[in-house]
N, C-alpha and C positions, 0 to 999 in steps of 0.2 A: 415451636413444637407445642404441640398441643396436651401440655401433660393430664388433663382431665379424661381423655379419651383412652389412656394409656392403662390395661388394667390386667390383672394376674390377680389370682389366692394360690396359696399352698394347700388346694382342695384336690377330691378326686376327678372333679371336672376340668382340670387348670393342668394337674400333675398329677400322672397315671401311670400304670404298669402296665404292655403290654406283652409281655412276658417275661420271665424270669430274667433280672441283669439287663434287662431294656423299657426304657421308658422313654413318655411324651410329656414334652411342657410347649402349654399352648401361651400366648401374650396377645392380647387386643390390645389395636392404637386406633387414630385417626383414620380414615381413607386417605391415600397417597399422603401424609404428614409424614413419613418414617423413608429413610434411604435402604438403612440397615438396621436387623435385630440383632446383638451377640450372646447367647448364653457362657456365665462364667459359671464353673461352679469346680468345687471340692470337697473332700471328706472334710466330717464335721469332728470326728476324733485324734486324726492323726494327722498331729503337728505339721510343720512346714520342713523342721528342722533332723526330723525323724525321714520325713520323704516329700516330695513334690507333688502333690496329687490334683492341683490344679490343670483345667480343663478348659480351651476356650473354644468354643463351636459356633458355628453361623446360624440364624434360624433361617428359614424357609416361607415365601409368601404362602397362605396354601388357599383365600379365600377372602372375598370381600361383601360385605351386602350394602354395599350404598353410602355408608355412613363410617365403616370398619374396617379396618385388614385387620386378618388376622394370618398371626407368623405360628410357627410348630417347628422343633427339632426331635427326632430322637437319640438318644444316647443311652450308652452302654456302660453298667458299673455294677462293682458289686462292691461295697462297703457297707457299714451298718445304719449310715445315713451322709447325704449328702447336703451340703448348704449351696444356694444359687443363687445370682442375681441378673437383670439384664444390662445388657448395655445396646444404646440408642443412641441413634444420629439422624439427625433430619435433613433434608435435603438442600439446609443452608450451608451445611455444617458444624452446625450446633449436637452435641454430644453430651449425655446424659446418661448417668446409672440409675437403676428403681427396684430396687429390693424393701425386702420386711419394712424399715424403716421410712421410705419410702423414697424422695429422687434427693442425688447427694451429684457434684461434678466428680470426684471422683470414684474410684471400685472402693467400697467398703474394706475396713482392716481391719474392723470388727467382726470376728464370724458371727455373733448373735445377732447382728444384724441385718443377715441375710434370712433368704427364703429356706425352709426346710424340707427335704423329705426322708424320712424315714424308710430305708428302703423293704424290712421285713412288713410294714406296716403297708405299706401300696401294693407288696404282690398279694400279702392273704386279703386286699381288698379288692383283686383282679377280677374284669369283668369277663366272665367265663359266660359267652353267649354259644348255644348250638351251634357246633362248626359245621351243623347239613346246608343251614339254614341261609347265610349269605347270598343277599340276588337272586333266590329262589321265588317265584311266581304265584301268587294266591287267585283261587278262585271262589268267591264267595256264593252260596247258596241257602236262596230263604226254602228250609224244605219243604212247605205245604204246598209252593208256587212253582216248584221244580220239574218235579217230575212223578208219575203216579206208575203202579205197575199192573193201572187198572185201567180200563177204557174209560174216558170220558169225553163228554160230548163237547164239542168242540164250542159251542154254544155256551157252555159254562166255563170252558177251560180259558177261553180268548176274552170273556168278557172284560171292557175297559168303557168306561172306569172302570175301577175298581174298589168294591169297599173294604174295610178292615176285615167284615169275620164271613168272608166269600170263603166259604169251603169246596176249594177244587179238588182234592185226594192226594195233595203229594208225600210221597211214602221214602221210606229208607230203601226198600225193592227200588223205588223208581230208581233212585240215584244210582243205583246197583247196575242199573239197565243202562245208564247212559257214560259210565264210565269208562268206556271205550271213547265215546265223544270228547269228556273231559280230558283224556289223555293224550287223543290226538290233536288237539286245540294246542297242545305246548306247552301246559303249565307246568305246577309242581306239588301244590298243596290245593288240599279243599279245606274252606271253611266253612260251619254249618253251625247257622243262627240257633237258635235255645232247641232241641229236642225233647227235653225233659217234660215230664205230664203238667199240663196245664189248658184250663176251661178257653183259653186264647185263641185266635190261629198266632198270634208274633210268638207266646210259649217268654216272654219276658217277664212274665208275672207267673214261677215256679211253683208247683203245689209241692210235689215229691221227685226229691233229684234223684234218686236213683230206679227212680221207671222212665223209663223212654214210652213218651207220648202214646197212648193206642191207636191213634191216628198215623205217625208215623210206623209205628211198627213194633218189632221186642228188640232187648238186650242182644238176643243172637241174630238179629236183624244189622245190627248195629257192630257185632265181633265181624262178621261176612263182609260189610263194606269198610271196614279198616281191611280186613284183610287181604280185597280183592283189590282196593286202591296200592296198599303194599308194593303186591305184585305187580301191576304198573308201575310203579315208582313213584308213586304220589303219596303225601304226609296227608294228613286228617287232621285238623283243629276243630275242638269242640268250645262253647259258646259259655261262659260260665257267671250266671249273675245271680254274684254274691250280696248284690249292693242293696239287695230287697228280695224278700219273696211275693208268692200272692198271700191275701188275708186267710183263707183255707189250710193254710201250709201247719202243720202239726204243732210248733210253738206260738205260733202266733194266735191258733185257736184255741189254743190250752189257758192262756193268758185273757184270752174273751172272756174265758170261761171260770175259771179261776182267781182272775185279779192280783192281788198282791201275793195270793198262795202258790200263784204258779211256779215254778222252778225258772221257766223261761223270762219271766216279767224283766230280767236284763237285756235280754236278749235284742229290742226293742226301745226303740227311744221315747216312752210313754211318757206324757206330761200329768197326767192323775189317773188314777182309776174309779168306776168302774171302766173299760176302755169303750167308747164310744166310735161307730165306724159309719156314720151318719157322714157323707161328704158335705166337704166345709164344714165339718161340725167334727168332724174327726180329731181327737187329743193323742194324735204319734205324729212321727216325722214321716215323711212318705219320700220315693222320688218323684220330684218336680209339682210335689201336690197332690196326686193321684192317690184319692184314698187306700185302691186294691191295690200299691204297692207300695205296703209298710219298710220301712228302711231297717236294715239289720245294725245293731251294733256291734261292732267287731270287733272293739276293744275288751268286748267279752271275752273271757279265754273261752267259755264251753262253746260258745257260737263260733270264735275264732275255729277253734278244734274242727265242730263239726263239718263246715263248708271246706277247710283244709282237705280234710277226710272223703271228703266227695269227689275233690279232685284227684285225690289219691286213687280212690276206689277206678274212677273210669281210665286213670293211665292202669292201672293194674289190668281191669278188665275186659276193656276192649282194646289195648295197645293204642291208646291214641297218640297222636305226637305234641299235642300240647292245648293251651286255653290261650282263647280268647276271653282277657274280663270287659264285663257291661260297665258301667257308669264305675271306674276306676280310681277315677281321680278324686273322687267322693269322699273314699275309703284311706285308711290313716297308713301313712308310711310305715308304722309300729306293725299294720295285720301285715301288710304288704313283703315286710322283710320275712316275718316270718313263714309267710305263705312260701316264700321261694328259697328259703333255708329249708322247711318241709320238702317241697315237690324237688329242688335239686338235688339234695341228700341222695334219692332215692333212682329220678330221671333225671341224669347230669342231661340229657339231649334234649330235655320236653321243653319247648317255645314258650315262654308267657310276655301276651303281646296287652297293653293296654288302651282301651278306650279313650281319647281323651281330645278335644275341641279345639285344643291350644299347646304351644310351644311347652314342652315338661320334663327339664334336662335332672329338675330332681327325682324323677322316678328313675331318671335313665343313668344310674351310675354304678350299675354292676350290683344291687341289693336289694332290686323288686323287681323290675320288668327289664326284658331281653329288647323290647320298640313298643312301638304307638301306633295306634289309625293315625296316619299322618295327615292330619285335616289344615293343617299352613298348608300345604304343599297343593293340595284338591281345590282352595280359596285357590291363589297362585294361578294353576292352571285352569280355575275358570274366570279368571278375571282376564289373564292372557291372550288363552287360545278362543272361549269361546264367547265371552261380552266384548273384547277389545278393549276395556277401561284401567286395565295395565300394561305399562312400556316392556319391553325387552330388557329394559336393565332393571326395573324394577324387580320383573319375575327372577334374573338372575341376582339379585339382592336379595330374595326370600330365599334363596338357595345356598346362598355364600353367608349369611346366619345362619342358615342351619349347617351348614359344614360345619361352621365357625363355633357352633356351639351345643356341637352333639357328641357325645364321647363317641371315638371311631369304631367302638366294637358295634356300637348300636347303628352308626352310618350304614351299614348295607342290609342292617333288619328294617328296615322304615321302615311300614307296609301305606307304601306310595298311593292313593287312592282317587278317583275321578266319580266316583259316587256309591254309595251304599243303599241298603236297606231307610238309611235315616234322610236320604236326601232321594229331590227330583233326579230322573234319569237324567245322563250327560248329557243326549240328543236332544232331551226334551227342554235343559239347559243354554244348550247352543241353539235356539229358536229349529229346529228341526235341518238343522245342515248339517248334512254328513260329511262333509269337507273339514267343518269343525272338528267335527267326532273326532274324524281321524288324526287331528292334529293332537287334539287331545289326550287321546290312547299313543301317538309317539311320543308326547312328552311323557308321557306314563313309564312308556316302555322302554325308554330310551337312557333312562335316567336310574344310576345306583340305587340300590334297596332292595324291597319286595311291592312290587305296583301288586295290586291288588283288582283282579278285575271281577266287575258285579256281574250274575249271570243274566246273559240275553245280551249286554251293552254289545259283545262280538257280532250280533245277529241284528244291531242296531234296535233292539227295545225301545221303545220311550214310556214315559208315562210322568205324571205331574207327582208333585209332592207326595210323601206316607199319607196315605196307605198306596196312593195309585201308582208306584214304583214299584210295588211287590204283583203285579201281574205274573198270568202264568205263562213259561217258559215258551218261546216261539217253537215248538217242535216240528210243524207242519213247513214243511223246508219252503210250499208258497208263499208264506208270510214272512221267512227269512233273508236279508240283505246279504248272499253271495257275495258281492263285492266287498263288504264291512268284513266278513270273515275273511275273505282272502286277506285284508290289511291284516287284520292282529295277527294272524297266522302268521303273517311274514315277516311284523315285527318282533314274534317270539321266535322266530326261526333266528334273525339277524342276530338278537339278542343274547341267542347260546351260540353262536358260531363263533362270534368276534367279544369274545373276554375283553377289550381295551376299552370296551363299552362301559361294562360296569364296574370294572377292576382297576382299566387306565386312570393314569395321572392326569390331572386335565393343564394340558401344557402350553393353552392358550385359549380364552374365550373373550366375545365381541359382540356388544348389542347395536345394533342401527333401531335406535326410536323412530327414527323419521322412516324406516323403511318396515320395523315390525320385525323385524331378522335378529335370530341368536345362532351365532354361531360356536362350535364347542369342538377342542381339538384334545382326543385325551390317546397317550399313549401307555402301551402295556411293554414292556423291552422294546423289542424291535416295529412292533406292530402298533399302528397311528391312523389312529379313524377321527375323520370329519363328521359332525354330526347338526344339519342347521334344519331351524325353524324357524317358517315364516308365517306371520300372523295376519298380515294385512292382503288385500283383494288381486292386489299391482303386481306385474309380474316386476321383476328386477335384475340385474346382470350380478353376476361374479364371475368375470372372465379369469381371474388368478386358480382360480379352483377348476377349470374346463378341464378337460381330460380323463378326470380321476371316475373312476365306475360307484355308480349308483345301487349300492347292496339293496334300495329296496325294488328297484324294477329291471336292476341287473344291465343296463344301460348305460353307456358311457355319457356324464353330463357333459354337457355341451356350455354351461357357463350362466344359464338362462333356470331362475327360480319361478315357477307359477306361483300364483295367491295361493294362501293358506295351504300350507304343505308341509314337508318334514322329507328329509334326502338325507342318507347317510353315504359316506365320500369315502372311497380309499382306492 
């Protein structure tokens, strides 16, 4: 047995509340090292002799990455804290306990040396994520590249390359115009990169947050298309970066101007005054270097306040359904709590989703962000689907960590992603094969969360790294890939039909490296869908699965996978 591999805290990630008188205890061990997990546990105040309040319950495999299983029970109790430990057997039959203390051969007879939980303590720490929000569909939109609600020449509008501050017109009207489109495309939400007034087209570098762009439009420009998306049934996410302004922004030039007199001079992480804004020569912190954008501190209270207050202001006043933040993970878990102690108080429903490049289960624990731009996941599937330089079990071992290590409220907010604003288009990714693409967008889609899809990738866009990912919108239906939109249409269509998709249990999965093939069997009660992906060129048999119909071409398979493809089976 491998006890180094074998690991639990009595943390909110480990052991959680989800909901009142039911809870989860997660335990990692080895891959295949473990036969059986057992959780024992009992009240921690009341005696043996008074009552019997011992508990013995099995755990459950739920997830592997490679390296890991990871086991999960839930169980039901109300008492005012419970004490636990495991018990473990390996597949020789060697049997072990591993509680507080750590591995003993037999069940501890000491309760203080068991694991703890407090149970009043795990539920007022429950992570109360928007119950809209679950597997619901993002569609992101850079708005200058969108859409415009003015005629422009086609000559300007398609041009590609494209540079950073290429002023095409796209407007808050356009997006207005095209919401019909957005809605029947299948999504659920729009999200809309920075609005707010700024000398930019990206609008990342903030003068005054509470004007909406002149370029994009006004404030009731902005009430109209939350409201008109409403009526559709589509959410709104607004874009919110706190993490810096631009150098014009009213404290930052106050503090130019002023120096140590300023009121703001906290505001800002100045290393001397008078303040210098001479790049490379610049004495603040910026993000990533970029002189014109000074980094806020937020350990400020009155900065803390004010940027709080902003977000307030636009859920108040335009109804938005919630923020997206910029460079998050920058920013101190201290602003973070309290940002979402603010905004929840007030919008128990409003989403805050965070930026962030990398695995971040400390932000994800019910006390600052609801998910993440899930950028493991978008790595993953371009390493899988479209370079080929990742196995089939691999990709499902970046998947089975993150099951394995994401509190489950936050598992179906992922917001799942195949390319952004910040990266090359997918197509352009997958060397311009649209075979790829498509595989691409069904691992996207196919898969529990929120996939998030970039606008135009449906219409097959390409275009190389930032800036030349932000081209303008294919609208001129000749320049548009019909086929590509028939896929994602089909795969959001599959994807709200059959619930076992994103909801089921997955009650068997199977990688073949030598064939490129992931196979995934997830059932929701009664209802059991097959869902595989093949990565490599070869076509390949599965004569065991022949018969069962093909939800995406409504076909009965015949047992026979093409290269690079994606078949959902029931």
């Amino acid at each position: 047995m491998n006890y180094a591999a074998i690991w639990h805290e009595a943390t909110q990630r480990y052991c959680y509340c989800l909901e009142p008188g039911r809870f989860l205890f997660r335990l990692q061990t080895a891959k295949d090292d473990i036969k059986s997990v057992t959780l024992h546990a009992l009240d921690k105040y009341l005696p043996l002799k008074i009552r019997d309040t011992r508990k013995t319950t099995p755990m459950k495999w739920v997830a592997s990455d490679g390296l890991r299983d990871y086991y999960e029970v839930e169980l039901e109790f109300r008492v005012v804290c419970l004490r636990y430990c495991f018990e473990l057997e390996d597949n020789a039959g060697n049997r072990v306990f591993f509680s507080n203390s750590g591995f003993t051969d037999t069940l501890p007879d000491d309760i203080e040396r068991l694991f703890d939980c407090p149970q009043t303590l795990r539920e007022e720490e429950r992570f109360l994520a928007p119950d809209w929000a679950s597997d619901k569909v993002i569609y992101q939109i850079f708005p200058s590249r969108f859409a415009s609600h003015e005629e422009v020449e086609d000559k300007i509008w398609y041009q590609a390359p494209i540079t950073a501050n290429a002023a095409l017109g796209g407007s808050l009207k356009g997006i207005i115009q095209q919401l019909p489109y957005i809605a029947d495309l299948g999504v659920d939400v729009i999200y809309l990169t920075p609005i707010f007034y700024s000398n930019s087209c990206h609008k990342y570098d903030t003068i005054d947050y509470y004007t909406i762009d002149p370029t994009f439009g006004t404030t009731d420009d902005l009430v109209m298309l939350v409201d008109k998306a409403h009526t559709l049934g589509l959410r709104v996410i607004l874009d919110g970066v706190f993490n810096h302004t631009s150098p014009e922004f009213f404290a930052f030039r106050d503090v130019v101007e002023k120096g140590e007199n300023s009121r703001y001079k906290d505001w800002y992480y100045f290393n001397k005054f008078p303040v210098c804004t001479i790049p490379m020569r610049h004495n603040y912190k910026c993000f990533s270097y970029f002189w014109d954008m000074p980094k806020v501190h937020l350990r400020c209270a009155a900065a803390a306040d004010y940027f709080t207050e902003v977000a307030l202001y636009w859920l108040r006043t335009a109804k938005v359904d919630g923020w997206r933040l910029d460079v998050a993970d920058e920013i101190s878990h201290g602003f973070w709590q309290y940002f979402r102690t603010q905004i929840k108080t007030e919008f128990p429903q409003a989403l805050i989703v965070g930026e962030v490049w990398h695995h971040a289960p400390d932000f994800l624990q019910g006390d600052q962000w609801d998910s993440v731009m899930n950028y493991p996941f978008y790595r993953a599937v371009l390493d899988y689907a479209a370079k080929g330089t990742l196995t089939a079990s691999g990709f499902l071992g970046v998947m089975g960590f993150q099951r394995g290590n994401t509190h489950n409220a936050a598992h179906h907010l992922m917001w799942n992603l195949i390319g952004s604003h910040d990266t090359a288009r997918i197509l352009h990714l997958c060397g311009e094969n649209k075979d790829r693409q498509k595989l691409c967008a069904a691992l996207q889609l196919l898969t529990p969360g929120m996939p998030m899809i970039y606008y135009g990738d449906e219409v097959a866009m390409t275009g190389a790294k930032d800036p030349d990912c932000r081209r303008g919108m294919l609208w001129d239906e000749s320049r548009q890939d019909k086929d590509m939109l028939s896929w994602y249409k089909r795969l959001l269509r599959v994807r709200k039909e059959i619930p076992a998709i994103t909801r089921g249990k997955t009650v068997a999965e199977e990688a073949r490296d030598k064939d490129g093939l992931i196979c995934v069997t997830r059932c929701l009660e009664d209802d059991e869908v097959t869902i595989l992906f093949h990565a490599k060129e070869d076509a390949i048999s599965l004569p065991a699965l022949s018969g069962k119909r093909n939800l995406l071409t409504d076909n009965v398979f015949d047992g026979k996978v093409q290269g690079i493809t994606a078949l959902v089976l029931k």
